[in-house]
N, C-alpha and C positions, 0 to 999 in steps of 0.2 A: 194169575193167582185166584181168581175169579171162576167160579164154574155153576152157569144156571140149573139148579137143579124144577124148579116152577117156575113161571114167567107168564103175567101176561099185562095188559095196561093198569089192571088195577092193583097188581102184584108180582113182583120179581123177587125172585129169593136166591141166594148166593150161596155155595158153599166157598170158604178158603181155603185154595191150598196152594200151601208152598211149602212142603216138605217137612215140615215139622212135626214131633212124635207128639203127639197129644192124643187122650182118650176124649178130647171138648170137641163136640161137635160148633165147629165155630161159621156163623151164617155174616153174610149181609142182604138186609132186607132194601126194599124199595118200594115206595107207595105216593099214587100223588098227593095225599094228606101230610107224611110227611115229606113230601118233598117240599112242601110249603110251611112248613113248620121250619124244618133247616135252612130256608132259602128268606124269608120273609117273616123279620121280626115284626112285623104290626099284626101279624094273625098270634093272637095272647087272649089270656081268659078262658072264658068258656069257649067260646071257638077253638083256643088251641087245644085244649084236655079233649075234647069231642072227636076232632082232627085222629089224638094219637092214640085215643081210645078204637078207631072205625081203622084204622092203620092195623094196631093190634091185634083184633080182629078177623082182620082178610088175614094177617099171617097165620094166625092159629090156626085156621080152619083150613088153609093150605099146607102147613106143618103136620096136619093129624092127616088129611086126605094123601098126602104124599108115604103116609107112615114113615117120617121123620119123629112125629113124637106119638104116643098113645094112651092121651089124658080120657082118665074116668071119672066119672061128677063126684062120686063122692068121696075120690080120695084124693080130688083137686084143692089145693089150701092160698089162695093170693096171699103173698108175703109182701105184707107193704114195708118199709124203713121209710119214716117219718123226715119230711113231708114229700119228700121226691117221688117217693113209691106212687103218692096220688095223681099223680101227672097222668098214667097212663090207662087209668079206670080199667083195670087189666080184669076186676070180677064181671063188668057189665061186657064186656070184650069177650070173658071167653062164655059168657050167657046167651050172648049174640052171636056167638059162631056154632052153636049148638044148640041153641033153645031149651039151656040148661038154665036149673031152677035152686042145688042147692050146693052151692060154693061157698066153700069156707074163706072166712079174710081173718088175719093174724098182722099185728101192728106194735113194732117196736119202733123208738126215736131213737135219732142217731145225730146230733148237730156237729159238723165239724168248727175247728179254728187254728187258724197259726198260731204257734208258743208264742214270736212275737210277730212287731209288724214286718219286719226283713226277711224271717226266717222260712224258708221251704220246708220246712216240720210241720204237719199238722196234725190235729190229738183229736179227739172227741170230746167236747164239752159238756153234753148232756144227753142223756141216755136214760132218762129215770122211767119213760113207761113203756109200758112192754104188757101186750093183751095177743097169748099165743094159743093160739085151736090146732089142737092136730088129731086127725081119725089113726087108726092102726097101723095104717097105712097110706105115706099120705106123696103126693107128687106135686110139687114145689111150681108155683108161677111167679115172678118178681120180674119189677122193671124198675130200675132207677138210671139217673145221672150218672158216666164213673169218669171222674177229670184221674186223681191221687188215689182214688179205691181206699180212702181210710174210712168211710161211712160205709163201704159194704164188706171192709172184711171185720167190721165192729157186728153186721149185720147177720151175715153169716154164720160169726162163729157163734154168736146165742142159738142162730134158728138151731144148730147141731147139737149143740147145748139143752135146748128147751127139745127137740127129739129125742133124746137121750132118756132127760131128766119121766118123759111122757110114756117111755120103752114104743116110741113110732119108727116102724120102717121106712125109712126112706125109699121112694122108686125113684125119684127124677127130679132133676131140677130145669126150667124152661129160664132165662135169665135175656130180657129186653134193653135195651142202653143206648143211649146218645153217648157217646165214649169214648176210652181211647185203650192202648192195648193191653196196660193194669189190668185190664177187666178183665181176660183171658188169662192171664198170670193167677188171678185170686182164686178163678173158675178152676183150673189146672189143682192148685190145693187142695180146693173144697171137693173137687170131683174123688181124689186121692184119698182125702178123708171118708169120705162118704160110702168105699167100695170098699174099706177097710173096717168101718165101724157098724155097717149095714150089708151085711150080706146079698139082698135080695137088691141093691142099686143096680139101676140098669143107665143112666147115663142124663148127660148134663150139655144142653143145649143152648148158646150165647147169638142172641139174635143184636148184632149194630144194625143199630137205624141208620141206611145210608150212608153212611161209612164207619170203619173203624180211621177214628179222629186222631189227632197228634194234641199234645198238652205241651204248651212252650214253657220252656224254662229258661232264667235269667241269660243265657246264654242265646237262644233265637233269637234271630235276625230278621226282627219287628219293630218297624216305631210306637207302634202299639200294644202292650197285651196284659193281660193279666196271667200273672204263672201259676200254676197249679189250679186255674179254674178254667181259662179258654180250650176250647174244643175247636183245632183251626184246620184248614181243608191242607196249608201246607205241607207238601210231602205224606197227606193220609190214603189210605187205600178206599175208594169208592166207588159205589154202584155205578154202571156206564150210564144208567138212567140220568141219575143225580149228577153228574159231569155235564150230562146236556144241558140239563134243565138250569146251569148257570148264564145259559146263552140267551134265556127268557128276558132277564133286565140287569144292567149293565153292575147293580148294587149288591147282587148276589154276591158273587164270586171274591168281593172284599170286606166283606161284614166280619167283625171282628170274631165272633162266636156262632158254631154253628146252632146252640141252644140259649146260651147266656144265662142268666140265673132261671131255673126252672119253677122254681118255688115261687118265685114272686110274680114269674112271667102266668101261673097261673092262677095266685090269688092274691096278692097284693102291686097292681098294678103301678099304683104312683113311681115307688121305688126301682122298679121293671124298666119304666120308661125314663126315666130320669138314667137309669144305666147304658140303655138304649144312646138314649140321646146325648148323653158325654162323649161315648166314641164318636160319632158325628160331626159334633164339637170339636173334638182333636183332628178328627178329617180334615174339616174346614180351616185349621189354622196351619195342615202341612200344606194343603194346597195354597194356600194364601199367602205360604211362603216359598213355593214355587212346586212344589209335589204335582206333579201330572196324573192322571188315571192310568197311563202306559205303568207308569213307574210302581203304584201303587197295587197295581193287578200283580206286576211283576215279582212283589214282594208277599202279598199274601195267595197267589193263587199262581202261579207260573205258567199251568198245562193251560192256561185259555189263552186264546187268541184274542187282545184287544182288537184286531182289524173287524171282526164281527157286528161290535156295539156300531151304531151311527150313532149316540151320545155319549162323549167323552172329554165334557165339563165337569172336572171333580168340585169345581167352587159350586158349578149350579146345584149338580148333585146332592151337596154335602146340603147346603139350602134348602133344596125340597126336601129332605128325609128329616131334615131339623122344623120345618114347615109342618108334616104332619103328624111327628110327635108330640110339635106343641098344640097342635088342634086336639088333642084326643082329652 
């Protein structure tokens, strides 16, 4: 389903295919920046945003050199949705991949929340600021989180909206994501829209980070998860890179979220870790109640081979990752 269309250590880029009719140019990317980002939750803060910022980056400039996409400075617009969009410093990114100087950023919030605390429903809570620049013509950059996709098709339909209301042409949208397959689905509308209400639209390109993720719901078969927010490797489609690189340390391939809260994991820490460090906590009390590392691999990651690890104490395990989240 995989097919490399660029590749090299510092960048592997994916096209999907499996048969399906879509006009969305649909990628998976791969980078060791983020491959550390998915793989290893103590790289947070300014480290992580920098990580997915130089990530970003290598894609773009491998995206335009391949002429997969064909962004021009000045009718390039970063579309942030508030605060996720910030995670992937995507104006200093494409600055950096072209020693470009005048990039426009446009910044609308978008907060999600469940009706209630049980319900799989989730709405938009707040949405009150909205600061949109657009040239005549303008070619769309955005990266956020997509678990439910209600913060980006709340997202989306302003940016179309505020195009409209601006009489801006659209040429493109480039769209970055830790995600899961929502994101393709919203992409597929907005692309539909977009060739319909913009004549001159040329096309809509969806970069996963390292893989396109699965989103469990009350029904997966997890001792662990949170539904409608985890990003889990079960059953996701992923770079061959990122498959390997779970063979690095034994803690990879069972971490509960391949990103976990993004917002906090890049500016309010406290909360980040304390999230962190709860799953660990519940680690340490399935193992403590007989849970094995076989077992546990077997349940959130299948395709790896526990015989590989030579460490497979999940009580010690669970100890040291509870050890240096409490140092930090």
């Amino acid at each position: 389903m995989l097919k490399k269309i660029i590749g090299d250590n510092q960048c592997a880029i994916y096209n999907i295919e499996d048969g399906k009719e879509t006009r969305v140019q649909r990628c998976v990317i791969s980078t060791p920046e983020t491959r550390a980002i998915c793989n290893d939750p103590l790289v947070m803060g300014v480290n992580y945003t920098r990580k997915l910022q130089n990530a970003c980056s290598k894609v773009i400039a491998g995206l335009q050199q391949s002429n997969n996409i064909q962004l021009e400075e000045k009718e390039t617009i970063v579309f942030n949705i508030l605060r996720g969009g910030l995670n992937f410093g995507l104006r200093e990114a494409i600055a950096d991949a072209f020693d470009w100087n005048q990039i426009g950023s446009s910044f609308i919030s978008a907060q999600r929340a469940r009706v209630s605390k049980d319900s799989e429903d989730w709405h938009i809570i707040e949405s009150a600021y909205k600061k949109v620049y657009m040239p005549d013509v303008a070619q769309i950059v955005i990266g956020d989180v997509v678990a439910t996709g209600t913060s980006l098709k709340h997202g989306l339909k302003a940016l179309i909206e505020q195009a409209e209301i601006n009489q801006t042409h659209l040429r493109s949208i480039l769209f970055f994501t830790v995600g899961g397959p929502i994101t393709e689905e919203i992409l597929e509308e907005v692309d539909a829209m977009c060739r319909k209400r913009f004549p001159e639209y040329e096309k809509t390109t969806l970069c996963y980070i390292e893989g396109r993720f699965e989103v469990p719901s009350p029904d997966t078969n997890l001792n662990i998860k949170i539904t409608g927010t985890d990003l889990i490797r079960l059953n996701a489609l992923m770079a061959p890179e990122f498959v390997e690189s779970q063979y690095e340390k034994p803690t990879y391939p069972i971490e509960r979220c391949t990103i976990y809260d993004a917002g906090s994991r890049a500016f309010w820490l406290p909360e980040y870790i304390d999230d962190v460090k709860h799953y660990w906590e519940e680690n340490l009390k399935l193992a403590e109640n007989g849970m094995t590392y076989e077992e546990l691999l077997n349940e959130r990651f299948p395709l790896i081979d526990a015989s590989k690890f030579a460490e497979k104490d999940l009580i010690q395990m669970c100890e040291q990752m509870v050890e240096a989240l409490n140092s930090l």
